[in-house]
N, C-alpha and C positions, 0 to 999 in steps of 0.2 A: 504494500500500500504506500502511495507515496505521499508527502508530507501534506497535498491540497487535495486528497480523496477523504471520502467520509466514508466508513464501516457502514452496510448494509444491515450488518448483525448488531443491536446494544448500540446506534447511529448517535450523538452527540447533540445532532440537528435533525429536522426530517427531510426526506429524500425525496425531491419532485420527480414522479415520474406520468407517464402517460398511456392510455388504452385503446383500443380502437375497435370498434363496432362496427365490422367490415358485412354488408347486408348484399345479396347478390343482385343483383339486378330486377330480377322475382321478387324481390323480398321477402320468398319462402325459407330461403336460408342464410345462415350464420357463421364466420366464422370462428372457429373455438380452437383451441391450442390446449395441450394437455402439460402443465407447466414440469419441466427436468431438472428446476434449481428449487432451492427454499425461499421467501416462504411458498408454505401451499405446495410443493413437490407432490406430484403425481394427479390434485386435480384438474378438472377442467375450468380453462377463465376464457377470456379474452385476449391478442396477442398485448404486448406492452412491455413498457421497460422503464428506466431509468434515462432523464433525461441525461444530456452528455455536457462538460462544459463549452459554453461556447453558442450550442445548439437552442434552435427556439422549440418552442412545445410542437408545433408543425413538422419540424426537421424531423425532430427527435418520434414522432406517431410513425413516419414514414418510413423512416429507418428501421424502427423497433418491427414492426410487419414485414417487412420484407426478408431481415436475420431471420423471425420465426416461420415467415410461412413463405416466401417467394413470390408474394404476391407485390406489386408497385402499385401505393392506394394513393389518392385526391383526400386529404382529410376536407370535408363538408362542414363542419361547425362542431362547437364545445359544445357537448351532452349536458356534463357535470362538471363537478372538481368534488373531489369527496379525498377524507381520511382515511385513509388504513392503515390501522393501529393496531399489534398483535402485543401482548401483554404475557409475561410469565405468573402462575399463579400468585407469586408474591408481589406482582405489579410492576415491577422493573420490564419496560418499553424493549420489547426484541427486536422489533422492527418497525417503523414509522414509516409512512409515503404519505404522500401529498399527489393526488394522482386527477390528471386532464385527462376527462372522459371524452374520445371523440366521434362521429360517427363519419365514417369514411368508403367510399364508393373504387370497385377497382379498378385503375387503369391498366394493368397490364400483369402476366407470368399466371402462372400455376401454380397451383395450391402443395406447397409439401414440408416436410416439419422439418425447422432448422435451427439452429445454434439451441437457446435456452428452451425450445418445445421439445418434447418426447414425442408428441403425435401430433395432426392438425388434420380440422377435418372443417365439411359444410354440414352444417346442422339444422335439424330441420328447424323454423322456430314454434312452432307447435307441440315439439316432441322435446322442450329442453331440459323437462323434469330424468330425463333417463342421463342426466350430464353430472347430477346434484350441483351444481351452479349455487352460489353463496349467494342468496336476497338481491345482495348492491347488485351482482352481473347479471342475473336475471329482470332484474330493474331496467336496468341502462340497455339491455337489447328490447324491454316494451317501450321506454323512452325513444329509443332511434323508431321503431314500428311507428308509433305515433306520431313522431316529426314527420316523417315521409309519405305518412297518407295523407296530409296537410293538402 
């Protein structure tokens, strides 16, 4: 770690990062990433990452979908911004983000799982209970549904 990086683990501050709610063109499906790193290792989210220095919250949506899934997205507008706070039973903070919810349309590649995903698929959005999806990303995919039938 070098001297201007922040620990991901027990962080000092909290960590901006961003998500993307990549909807197919249908908007019968989703894409979901099956996350390879902690926190959360092994369930299903959305793709997303850790903004980078330097990088704006756009850069950094586009970037982070692409490492995970190989797809090149258009981010379309901010969803949310929401906390994600993981807490150890004694309450000492393991992980903190500060995380840019976006909904994003794709411009170009093929779907397939990369750097920090173990898997990546399209999902149907009707069927996302078979994902067990946490509330918030279950949310944030009826939030983008909603925006788009506008």
């Amino acid at each position: 770690m070098t001297k201007d990086s922040v620990s991901r683990e027990y962080p000092s501050v909290p960590i901006v990062g961003v998500g993307a709610v990549v909807l197919a063109a249908d908007r019968k499906t989703v894409v979901l990433i099956r996350r390879g790193q902690e926190p959360r290792k092994g369930e299903w989210s959305l793709p997303g990452g850790a903004v980078e220095l330097g990088e704006t919250v756009e850069e950094a949506v586009v970037r982070e979908v692409l490492e995970e899934t190989g797809l090149r997205v258009e981010p379309i507008r901010i969803l949310k911004v929401i906390d994600r706070i993981h807490r150890e039973d004694a309450g000492r903070v393991r992980y903190h983000y500060v995380l840019v919810d976006f909904l994003c349309h794709v411009a170009a590649g093929n779907l397939i799982a990369g750097s920090d995903a173990a898997e990546a698929c399209w999902a149907n959005v009707v069927s996302l209970t078979q994902y067990s999806l946490e509330p918030l990303t279950a949310d944030m995919v009826q939030q983008a549904l909603a925006y788009t039938s506008q």
